[in-house]
C-alpha positions as MATLAB code, in Angstrom:
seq = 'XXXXXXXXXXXXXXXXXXXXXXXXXXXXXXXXXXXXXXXXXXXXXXXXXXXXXXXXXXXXXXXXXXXXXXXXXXXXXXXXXXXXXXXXXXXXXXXXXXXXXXXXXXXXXXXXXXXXXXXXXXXXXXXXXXXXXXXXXXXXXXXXXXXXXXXXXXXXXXXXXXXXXXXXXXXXXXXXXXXXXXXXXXXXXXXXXXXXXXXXXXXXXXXXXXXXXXXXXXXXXXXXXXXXXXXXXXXXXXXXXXXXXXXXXXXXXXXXXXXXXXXXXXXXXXXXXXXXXXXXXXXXXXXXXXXXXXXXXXXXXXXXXXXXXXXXXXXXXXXXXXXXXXXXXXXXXXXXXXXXXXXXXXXXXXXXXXXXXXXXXXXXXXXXXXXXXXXXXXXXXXXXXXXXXXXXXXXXXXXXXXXXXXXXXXXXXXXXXXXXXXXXXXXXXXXXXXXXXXXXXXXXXXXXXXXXXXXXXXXXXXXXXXX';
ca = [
      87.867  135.965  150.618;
      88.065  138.102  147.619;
      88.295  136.237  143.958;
      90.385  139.085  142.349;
      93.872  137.929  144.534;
      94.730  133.744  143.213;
      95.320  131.414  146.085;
      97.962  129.628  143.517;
      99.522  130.546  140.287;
      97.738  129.683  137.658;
      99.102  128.874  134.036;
      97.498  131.261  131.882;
      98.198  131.731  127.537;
      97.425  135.076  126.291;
      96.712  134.791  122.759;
      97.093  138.234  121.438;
      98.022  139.240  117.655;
      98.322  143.246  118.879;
     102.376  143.487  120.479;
     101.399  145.795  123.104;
      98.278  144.603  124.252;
     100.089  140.961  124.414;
     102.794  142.385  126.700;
      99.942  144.445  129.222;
      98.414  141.551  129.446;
     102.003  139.345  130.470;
     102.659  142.513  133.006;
      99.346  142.250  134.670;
      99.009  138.505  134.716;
     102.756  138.061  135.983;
     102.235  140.978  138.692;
      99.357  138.927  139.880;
     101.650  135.896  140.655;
     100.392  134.030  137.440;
     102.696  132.485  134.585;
     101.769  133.553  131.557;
     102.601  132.523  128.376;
     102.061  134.301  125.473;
     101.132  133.369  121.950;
     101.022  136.049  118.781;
      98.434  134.285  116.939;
      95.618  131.429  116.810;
      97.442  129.830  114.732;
     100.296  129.444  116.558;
      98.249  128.413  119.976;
      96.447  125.638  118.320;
      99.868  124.579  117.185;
     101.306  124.248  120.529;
     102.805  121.413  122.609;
     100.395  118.765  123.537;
     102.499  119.509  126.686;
     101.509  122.782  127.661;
      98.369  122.231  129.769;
      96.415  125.704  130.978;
      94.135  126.671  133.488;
      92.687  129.992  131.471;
      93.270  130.456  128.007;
      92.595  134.670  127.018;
      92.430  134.970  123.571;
      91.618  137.733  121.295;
      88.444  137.793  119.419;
      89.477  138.744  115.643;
      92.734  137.511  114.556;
      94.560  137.067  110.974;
      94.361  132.570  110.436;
      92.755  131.368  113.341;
      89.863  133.244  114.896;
      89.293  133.607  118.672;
      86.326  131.475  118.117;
      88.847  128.070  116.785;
      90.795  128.598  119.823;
      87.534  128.111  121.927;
      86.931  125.074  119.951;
      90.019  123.637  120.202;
      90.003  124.081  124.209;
      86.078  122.788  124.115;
      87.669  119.570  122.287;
      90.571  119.049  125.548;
      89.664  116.444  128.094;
      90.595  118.944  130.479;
      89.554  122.017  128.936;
      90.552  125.276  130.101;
      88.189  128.643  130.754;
      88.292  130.779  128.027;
      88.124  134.293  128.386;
      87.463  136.132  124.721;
      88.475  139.663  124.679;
      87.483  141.232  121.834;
      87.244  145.394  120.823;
      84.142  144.870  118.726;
      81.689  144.089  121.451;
      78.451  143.242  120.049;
      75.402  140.756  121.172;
      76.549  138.615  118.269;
      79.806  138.223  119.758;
      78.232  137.212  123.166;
      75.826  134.714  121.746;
      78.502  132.789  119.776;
      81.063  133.178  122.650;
      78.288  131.746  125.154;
      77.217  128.869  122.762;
      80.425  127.579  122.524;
      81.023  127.345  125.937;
      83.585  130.355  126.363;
      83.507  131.168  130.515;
      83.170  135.124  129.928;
      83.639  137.811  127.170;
      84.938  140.771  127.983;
      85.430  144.609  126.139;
      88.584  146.177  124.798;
      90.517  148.333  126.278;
      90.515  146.088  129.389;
      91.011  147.454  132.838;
      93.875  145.391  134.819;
      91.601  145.241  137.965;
      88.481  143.862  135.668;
      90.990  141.417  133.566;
      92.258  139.917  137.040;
      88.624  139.788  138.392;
      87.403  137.799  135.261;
      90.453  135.600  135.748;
      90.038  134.842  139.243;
      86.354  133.941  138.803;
      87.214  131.144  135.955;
      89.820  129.949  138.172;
      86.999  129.517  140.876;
      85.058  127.629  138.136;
      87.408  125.658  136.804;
      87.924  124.558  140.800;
      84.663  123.585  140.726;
      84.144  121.514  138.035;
      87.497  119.726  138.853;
      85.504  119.222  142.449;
      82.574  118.236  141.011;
      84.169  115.806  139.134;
      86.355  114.413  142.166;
      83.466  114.288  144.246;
      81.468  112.396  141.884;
      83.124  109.346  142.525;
      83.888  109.941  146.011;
      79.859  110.047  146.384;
      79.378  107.326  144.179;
      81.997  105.054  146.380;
      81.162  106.538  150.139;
      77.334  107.254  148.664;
      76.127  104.923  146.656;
      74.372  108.029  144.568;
      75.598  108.038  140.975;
      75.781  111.356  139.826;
      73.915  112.959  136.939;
      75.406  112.761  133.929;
      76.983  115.683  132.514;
      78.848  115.423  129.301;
      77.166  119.109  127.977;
      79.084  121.949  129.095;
      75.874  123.475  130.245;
      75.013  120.627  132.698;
      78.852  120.559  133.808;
      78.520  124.329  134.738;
      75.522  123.782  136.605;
      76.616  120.889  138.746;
      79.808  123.442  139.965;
      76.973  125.916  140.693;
      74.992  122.806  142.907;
      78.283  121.579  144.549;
      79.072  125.088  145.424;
      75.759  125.104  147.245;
      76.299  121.327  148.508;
      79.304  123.451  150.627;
      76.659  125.263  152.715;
      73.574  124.708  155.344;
      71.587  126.979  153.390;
      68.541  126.088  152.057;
      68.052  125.340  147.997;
      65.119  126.121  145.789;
      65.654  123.993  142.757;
      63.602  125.109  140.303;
      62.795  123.396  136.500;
      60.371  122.156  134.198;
      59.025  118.778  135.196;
      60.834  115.324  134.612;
      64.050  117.261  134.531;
      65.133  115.748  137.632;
      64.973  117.639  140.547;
      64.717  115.399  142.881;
      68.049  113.496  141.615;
      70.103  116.898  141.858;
      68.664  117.298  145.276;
      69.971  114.107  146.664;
      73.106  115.207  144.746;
      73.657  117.973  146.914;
      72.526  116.200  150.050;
      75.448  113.464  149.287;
      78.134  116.068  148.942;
      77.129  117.999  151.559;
      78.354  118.461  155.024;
      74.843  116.311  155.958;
      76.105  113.417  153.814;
      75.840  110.685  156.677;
      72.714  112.209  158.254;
      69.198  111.422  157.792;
      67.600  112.800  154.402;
      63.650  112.352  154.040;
      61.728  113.628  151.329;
      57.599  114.721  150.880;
      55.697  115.446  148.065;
      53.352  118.565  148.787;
      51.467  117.698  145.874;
      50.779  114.087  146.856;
      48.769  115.246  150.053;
      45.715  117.170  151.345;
      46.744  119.825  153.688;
      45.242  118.392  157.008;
      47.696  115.249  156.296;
      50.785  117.292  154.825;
      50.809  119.368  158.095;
      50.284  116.755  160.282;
      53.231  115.016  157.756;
      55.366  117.819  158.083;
      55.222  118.873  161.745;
      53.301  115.931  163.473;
      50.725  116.058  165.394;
      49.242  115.847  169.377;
      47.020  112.752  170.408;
      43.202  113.701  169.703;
      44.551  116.451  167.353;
      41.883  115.036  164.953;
      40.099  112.595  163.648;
      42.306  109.363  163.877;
      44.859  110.706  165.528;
      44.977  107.769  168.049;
      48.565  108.573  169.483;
      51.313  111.437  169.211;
      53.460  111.683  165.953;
      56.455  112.994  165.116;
      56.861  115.166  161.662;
      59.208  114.721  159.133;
      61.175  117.934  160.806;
      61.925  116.087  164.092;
      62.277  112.853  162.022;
      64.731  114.464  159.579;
      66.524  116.814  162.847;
      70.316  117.016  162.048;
      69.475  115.768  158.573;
      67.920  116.762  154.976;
      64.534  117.528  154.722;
      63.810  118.352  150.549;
      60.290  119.691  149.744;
      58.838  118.456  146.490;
      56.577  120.378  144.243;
      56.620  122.915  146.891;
      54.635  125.440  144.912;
      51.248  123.729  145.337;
      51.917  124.016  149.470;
      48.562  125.555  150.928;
      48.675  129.582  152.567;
      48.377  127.630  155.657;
      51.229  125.297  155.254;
      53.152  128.130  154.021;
      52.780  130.466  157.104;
      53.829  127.524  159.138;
      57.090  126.469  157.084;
      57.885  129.961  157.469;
      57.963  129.962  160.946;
      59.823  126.989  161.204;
      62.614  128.440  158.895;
      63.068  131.528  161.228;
      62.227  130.356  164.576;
      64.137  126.499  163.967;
      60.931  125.277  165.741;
      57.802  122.953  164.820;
      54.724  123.118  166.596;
      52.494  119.843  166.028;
      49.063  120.147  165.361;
      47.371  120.125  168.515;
      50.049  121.729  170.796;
      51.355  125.002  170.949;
      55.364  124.317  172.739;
      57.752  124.595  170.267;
      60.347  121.686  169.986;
      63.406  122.566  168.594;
      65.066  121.133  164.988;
      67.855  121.647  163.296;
      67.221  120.783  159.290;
      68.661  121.554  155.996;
      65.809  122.467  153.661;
      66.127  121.786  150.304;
      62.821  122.323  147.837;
      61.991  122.075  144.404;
      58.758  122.823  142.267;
      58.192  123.135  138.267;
      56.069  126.256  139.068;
      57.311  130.031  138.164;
      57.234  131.013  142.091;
      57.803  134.683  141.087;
      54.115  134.735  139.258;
      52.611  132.823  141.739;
      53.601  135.536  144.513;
      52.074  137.897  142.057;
      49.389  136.352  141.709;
      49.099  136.037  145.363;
      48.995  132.032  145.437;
      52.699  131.838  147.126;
      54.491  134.220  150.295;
      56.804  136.396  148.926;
      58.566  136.112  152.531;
      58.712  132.246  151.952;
      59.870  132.630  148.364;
      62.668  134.876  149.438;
      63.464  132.204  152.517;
      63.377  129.395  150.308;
      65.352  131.133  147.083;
      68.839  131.907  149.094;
      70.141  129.486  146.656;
      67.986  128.970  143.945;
      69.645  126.360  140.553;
      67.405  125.796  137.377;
      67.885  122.776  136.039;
      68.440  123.060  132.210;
      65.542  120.843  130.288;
      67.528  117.771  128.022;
      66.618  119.978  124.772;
      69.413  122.104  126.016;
      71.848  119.679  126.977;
      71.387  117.366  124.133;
      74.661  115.831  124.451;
      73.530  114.438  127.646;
      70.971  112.656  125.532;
      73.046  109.298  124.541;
      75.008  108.647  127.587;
      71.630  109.047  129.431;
      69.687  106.398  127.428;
      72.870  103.892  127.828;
      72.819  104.462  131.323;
      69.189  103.732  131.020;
      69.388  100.943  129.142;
      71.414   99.154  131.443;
      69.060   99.685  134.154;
      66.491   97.976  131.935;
      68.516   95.355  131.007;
      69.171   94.516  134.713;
      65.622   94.451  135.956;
      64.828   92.521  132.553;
      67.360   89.590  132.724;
      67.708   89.928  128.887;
      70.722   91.465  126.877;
      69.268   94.620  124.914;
      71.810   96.855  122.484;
      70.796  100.067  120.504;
      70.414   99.728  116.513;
      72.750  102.031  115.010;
      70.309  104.710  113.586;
      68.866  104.788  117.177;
      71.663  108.033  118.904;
      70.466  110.014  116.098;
      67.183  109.248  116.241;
      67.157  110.380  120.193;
      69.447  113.476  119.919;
      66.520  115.029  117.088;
      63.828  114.548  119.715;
      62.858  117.328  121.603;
      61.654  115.511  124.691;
      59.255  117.962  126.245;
      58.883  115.347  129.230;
      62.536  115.769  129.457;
      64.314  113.174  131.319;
      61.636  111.060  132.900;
      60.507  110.900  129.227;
      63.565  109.480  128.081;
      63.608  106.776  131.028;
      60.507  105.366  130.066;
      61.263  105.703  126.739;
      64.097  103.641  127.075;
      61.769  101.050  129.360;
      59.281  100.331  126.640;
      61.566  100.141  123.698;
      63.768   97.402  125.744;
      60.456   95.708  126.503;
      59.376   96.323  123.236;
      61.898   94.598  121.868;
      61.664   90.792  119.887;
      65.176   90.432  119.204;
      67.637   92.001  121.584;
      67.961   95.063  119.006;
      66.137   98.469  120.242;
      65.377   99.761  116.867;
      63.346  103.071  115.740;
      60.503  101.506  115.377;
      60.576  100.493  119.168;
      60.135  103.928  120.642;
      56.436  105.586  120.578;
      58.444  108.944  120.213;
      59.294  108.190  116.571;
      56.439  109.532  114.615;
      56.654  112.929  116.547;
      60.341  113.367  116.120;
      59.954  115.911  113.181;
      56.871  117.985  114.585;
      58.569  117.932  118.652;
      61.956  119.147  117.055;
      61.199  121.689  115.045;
      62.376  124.776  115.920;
      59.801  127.936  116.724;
      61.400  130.956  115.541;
      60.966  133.478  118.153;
      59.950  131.632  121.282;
      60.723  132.873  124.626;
      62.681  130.354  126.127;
      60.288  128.977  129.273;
      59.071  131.097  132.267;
      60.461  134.352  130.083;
      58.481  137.455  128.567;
      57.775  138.004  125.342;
      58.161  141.452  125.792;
      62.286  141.102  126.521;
      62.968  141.122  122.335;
      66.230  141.238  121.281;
      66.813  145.284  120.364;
      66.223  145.085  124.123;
      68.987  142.855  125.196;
      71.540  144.989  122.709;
      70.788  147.685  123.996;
      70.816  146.303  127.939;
      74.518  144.812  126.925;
      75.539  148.425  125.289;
      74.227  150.636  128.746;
      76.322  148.160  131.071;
      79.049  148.073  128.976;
      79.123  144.041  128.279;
      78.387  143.163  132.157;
      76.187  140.468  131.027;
      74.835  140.601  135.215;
      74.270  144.646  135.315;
      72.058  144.067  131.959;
      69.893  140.896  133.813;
      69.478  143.131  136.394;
      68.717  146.011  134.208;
      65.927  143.467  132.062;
      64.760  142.279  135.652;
      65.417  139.066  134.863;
      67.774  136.253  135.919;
      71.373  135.656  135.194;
      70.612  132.321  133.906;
      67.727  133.817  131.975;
      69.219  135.983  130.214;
      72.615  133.393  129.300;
      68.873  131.604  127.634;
      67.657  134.451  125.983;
      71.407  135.051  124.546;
      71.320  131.265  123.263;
      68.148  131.592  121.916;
      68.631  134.825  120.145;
      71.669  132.912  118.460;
      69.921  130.031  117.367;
      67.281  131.962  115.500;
      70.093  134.210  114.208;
      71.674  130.711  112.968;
      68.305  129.823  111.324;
      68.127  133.178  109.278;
      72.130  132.530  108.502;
      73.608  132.958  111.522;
      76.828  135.403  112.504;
      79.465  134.766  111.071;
      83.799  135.686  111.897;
      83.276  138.686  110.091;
      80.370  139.881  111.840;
      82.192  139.332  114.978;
];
C-alpha cells in the first residue's frame, strides 16, 4: 500500500508567513482529503488553542517573531507531540543538523513539489502511527507479557522503538546491532512480545559463551555416538524453539562452520544434527544481535557476506545512553527500585545525584548504569544514594568531555563534513540519496549530522540567522 494516499484525514497546520505558498499548501493538503489549518506566523501558532490538537505540524523555516525552530520546540514540549515537517528555501547542512537535533520528523527544500509534500506527509503520519502503537502496545505487553518495555523518554529511543515494532509486525528475521551493554537482548525480547510469536516458545544462545563442537551440537542437536559423550539423541534449540523465537547472541563471533550451517537452515527451513544427514523440518523466527561491525568483518573475511545479507533484512542499531541521555534518570529510578526490592531496604537518590548521572558518559552504556545503580544502593549507610556512592564519580569530567571531531562509532574518518554538504547539495536535501551516495547508513549519517552539530555548537554553534 502506497504512503503518499492517507488512510484517514489527518489534521494538519501549515504555518506559512508567504500568502501564496500558505494557500498551495491548503490546496494540496485539502485535495489530499486532509484538514488543514493554516497559520500566518509562529507567533500566532504558538498562540493557538490548547484545543487544537495536530497530527503534522509544516512550518516554515525563517519567519518574522517566532522562528520555525520555536514552533518545533513548542510541539517537542506537547505530551502528544506532532511530526514536524520544516520547509525552509535556504537549505543548508546547518539547517538539517538543528532540524534533526530537535527532533523535527523531516526537512524538506523550497519550492516544494505537491507529490513530494504529500509523500513527506504520509510518511510522518506512518510514524506518528507508530509511536502511538508502540506506546499502546507497551502496556498491552506489559499486562498480556509480563515484559516491561524499555524506557524511552528521548525522542531518539521513541523513534527507534516505532522502527522495532514495525519489525515486531513481521516473520522476518532481525539483526540488532549496537555497542555492548546497550541492551540488545532486552529489545529483542521486545519484539518477540509484540510479535505475531508472542505466545510461542522464545529461547535464546550465546555464540560467544560456547566452543563450536558444543554450539552446533546446541544449535542443531545432535545423533547418538555423534561424539564424545553423546550418550543419547538431542534435540537443538531450532526444533526446541520450532513455531517459536530463536535470538542469536553475539552472533558475530559464530565459527565459518557454524555459519555455513545457519545459512542453510535459513534457506532450506531445515536442521541437520550432527551425526545425521535427513533434514527435519522447523519453522523459527530468527532474531540476532552482536556489538561487532559485521560489514568489516565480511571484509575482512571473518563473517559470510551471504549470512550477513540473510541475517540484515531488518537490521535496528540501538542508540548508546550518551545519545539518549534523557533516558538516563528514569532508567536509574527504574533501577533503583529493582535494587530496593531484592535489598529489603528503602533507598532514595540525593538531590545532586540526576545531574551527576546525566554528565556521565557511560561508555558501558546501560549495563553500566544497572550496576551502577546496584553498588551505590549497596553502598549506601543511610538510605541516601549520594555522589560519593557511585565509583563513576571521579571520571565524570574526563568520560564526558567532548572530542571535537570524532567519528561517531563504526564510522570513517574519511566521511568529513565538506563531504556530507556537498552529498546533501547533489541529492537535493534527500537525506537517504546522500547515505547512499556516502555508502553509509541512514542512521549513520542522521549520527554524523548530530555530530557535525554538536561540534558546530562547541565552536558557537548555528544560529536563526544562519539558518
Amino acid at each position: 500500500m502506497s504512503t503518499d494516499a492517507p488512510e484517514a484525514p489527518a489534521r494538519i497546520a501549515v504555518v506559512e508567513d508567504d500568502p501564496a505558498i500558505r494557500a498551495l499548501f491548503e490546496t494540496i493538503l485539502r485535495s489530499a482529503g486532509h484538514f488543514p489549518q493554516a497559520f500566518s506566523s509562529g507567533d500566532e501558532f504558538l498562540a493557538r488553542s490548547p484545543g487544537l490538537p495536530f497530527d503534522v505540524v509544516i512550518t516554515d523555516f525563517q519567519m518574522d517573531g517566532a522562528s520555525g525552530l520555536d514552533v518545533l520546540r513548542a510541539c517537542r514540549a506537547d505530551p502528544d507531540c506532532p511530526e514536524v515537517l520544516l520547509v525552509t528555501g535556504f537549505a543548508s547542512i546547518r539547517n538539517a543538523v538543528e532540524a534533526m537535533r530537535l527532533g523535527a520528523f523531516d526537512y524538506l527544500a523550497k519550492p516544494a513539489e505537491p507529490k513530494e509534500l504529500l509523500h513527506r506527509v504520509a510518511q510522518a503520519l506512518e510514524t506518528r502511527r507508530l509511536k502511538r502503537a508502540v506506546d499502546a502496545l507497551s502496556g498491552e505487553v506489559r499486562r498480556h507479557h509480563a515484559v516491561a518495555p524499555p524506557v524511552a523518554e528521548s525522542p531518539k529511543m521513541r523513534d527507534f522503538l516505532a522502527r522495532a515494532l514495525r519489525a515486531a509486525e513481521t516473520s522476518s528475521t532481525v539483526l540488532i546491532l549496537g555497542e555492548t551493554g546497550t541492551g540488545k537482548d532486552v529489545i529483542a525480547r521486545h519484539i518477540q512480545a509484540a510479535g505475531r510469536r508472542s505466545s510461542r516458545t522464545y529461547l535464546t544462545v550465546n555464540c560467544a559463551a560456547l566452543p563450536e563442537h558444543l554450539l552446533e551440537s546446541e544449535l542443531f542437536g545432535h545423533a547418538r555416538g555423534a561424539f564424545s559423550g553423546a550418550h543419547a539423541m538431542k534435540r537443538g534449540l531450532f526444533e526446541e524453539a520450532s513455531g517459536g523465537t530463536l535470538f542469536l547472541d553475539e552472533i558475530g563471533s559464530m565459527t565459518s562452520s557454524a555459519q555455513a550451517k545457519l545459512l542453510r537452515v535459513l534457506e532450506e527451513g531445515t536442521v541437520r544434527r550432527v551425526g545425521e544427514n535427513h533434514p527435519v523440518p522447523v519453522d523459527v523466527r530468527i532474531l540476532a544481535a552482536t556489538n561487532r561491525d559485521l560489514a568489516e568483518a565480511v571484509a575482512a573475511g571473518e563473517f559470510r557476506e551471504d549470512l550477513f545479507y540473510r541475517l540484515s533484512v531488518v537490521t535496528l542499531v540501538v542508540p548508546p545512553l550518551r545519545e539518549r541521555r534523557e533516558d538516563i534518570v528514569p532508567l536509574a529510578r527504574t533501577f533503583l527500585a529493582e535494587s530496593v526490592r531484592r535489598l529489603g531496604k528503602l533507598r532514595v537518590f540525593a538531590p545532586e545525584v540526576p545531574a551527576l548521572l546525566e554528565s556521565y558518559s557511560f561508555p558501558g552504556n546501560v549495563r553500566e548504569l544497572r550496576y551502577s545503580i546496584e553498588q551505590a544502593a549497596i553502598l549506601s549507610e543511610d538510605g541516601i544514594i549520594r555522589g560519593s556512592d557511585f565509583a563513576l564519580t571521579g571520571e565524570v569530567r574526563r568520560s564526558s568531555a567532548a572530542r571535537p571531531g570524532a567519528a561517531p562509532h563504526g564510522v570513517s574518518r574519511d566521511i568529513t563534513p565538506e563531504k556530507i554538504r556537498r552529498a546533501l547539495e547533489e541529492s537535493g536535501g534527500n537525506r537517504v540519496r546522500a547515505a547512499r551516495a556516502l555508502g553509509i547508513s541512514r542512521a549513520t549519517f542522521y549520527r554524523l549530522l548530530d555530530r557535525q552539530g554538536k561540534d558546530a555548537g562547541a565552536d558557537g554553534g548555528a544560529s536563526a540567522s544562519d539558518v
